[in-house]
N, C-alpha and C positions, 0 to 999 in steps of 0.2 A: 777564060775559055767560055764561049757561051754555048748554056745547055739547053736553052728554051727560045724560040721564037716568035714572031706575031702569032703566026697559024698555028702554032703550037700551044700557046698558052691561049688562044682564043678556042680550041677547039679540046685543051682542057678544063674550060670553062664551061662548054659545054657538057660535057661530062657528068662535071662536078654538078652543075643543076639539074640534071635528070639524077640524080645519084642521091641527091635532097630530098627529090620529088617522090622519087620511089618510097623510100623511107619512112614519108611522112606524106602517104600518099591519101590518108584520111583527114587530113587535117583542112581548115578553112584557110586558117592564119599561120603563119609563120614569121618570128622574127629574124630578124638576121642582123647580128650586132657586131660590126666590123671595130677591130681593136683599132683607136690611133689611126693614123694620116694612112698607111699602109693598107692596113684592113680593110679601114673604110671603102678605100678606092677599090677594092678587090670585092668586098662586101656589094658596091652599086653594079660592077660588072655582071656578077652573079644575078640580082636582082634582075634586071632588063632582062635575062637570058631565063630565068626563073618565069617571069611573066611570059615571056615569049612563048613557052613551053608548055604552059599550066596556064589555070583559072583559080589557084591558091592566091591568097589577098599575102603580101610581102611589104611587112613593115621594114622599113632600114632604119636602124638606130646606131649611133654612134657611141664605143663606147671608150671611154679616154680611163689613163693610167699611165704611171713613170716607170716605165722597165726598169732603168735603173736606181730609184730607188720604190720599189713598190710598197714598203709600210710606213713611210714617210707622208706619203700623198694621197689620202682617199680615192676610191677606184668611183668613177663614175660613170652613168649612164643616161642618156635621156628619155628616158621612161619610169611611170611609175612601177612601184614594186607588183602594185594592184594590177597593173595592165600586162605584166607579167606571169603572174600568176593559171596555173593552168594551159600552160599556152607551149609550142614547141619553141625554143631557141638557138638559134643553130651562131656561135661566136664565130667569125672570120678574122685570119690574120694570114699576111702571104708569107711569112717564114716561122715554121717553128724549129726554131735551134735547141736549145735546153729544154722547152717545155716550161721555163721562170715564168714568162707573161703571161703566156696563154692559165698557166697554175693561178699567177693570183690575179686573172680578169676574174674567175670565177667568183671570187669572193662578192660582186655585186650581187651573185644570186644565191647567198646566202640568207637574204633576208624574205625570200619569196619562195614559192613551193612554185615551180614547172613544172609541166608533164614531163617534160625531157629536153637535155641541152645534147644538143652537138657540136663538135668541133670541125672547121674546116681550115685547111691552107692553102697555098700555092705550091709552095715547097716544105716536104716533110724529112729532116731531117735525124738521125736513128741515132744520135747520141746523146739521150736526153737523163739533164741528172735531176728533173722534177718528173712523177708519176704522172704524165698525162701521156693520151694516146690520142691520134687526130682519128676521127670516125671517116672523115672524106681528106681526101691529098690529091691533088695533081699531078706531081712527082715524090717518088718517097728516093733520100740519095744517104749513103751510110759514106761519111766525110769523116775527116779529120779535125779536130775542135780548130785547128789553125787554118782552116779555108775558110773565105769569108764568101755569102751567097750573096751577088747582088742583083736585086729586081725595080725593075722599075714599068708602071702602066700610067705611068701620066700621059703618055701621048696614047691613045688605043690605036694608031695607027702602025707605034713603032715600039713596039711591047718585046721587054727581052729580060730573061733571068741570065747572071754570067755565076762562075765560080773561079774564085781565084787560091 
């Protein structure tokens, strides 16, 4: 069943960047470190809409990790700790189901002091058995662990969340 649309997730997008913006409505810089292939793509839509909106400078950093096995595989990012430092970071990813990845992307910023991170998704899902809470969501949907959400924005023209 699909729950999100083109217009729909584009004008959740929009949202979600004024929703940033506000927030960190002092700031010059802003990172914005999209988790993996997902994120990422969710992470640059943001961006363009971010710029579009504001005169905040919007770094996109990618930041990669193994959902499935996360202490296996050092979590990385393309930035230094240094340039991190002091600085707002807002992590993207477009599903948080358990809260697992989005919990341990954080561990890159363990070795750097931020002013503040925030989190963002596409869809916020309420059955989370890691402590994290998403600061910005698109959609928040309280599921059943046995539906699977699926999203896709590789085409921006033809953008759609399903849940099955």
């Amino acid at each position: 069943m699909q729950i999100l649309d083109h217009t729909q997730i584009s004008q959740k997008i929009k949202r979600l960047a004024y929703q940033i913006l506000e927030s960190n409505y002092d700031q010059e810089e802003i990172i914005l470190a999209g988790i993996n292939n997902n994120g990422l793509g969710f992470a640059k839509m943001l961006k363009k809409q971010l710029e579009k909106i504001g005169d905040t400078r919007i770094l996109l950093k990618n930041l990669r990790l193994n959902p499935a096995a996360p202490v296996e595989f050092p979590v990385k990012i393309n930035i230094t700790p240094e340039e991190m430092n002091g600085k707002v970071v807002v992590v993207v990813d477009d599903v948080a189901n358990t809260g697992r990845t989005m919990f341990y992307a954080m561990k890159v910023f363990m070795e750097v002091i931020p002013q503040k991170i925030e989190t963002v998704v596409l869809i916020d899902r309420k059955h989370k058995a890691f402590p994290v809470e998403m600061n910005h969501f698109g959609l928040s949907l309280a599921t059943t662990v046995q539906n699977n959400i699926e999203v896709d924005l590789t085409d921006p023209k033809n953008m759609f969340v399903f849940i099955n």
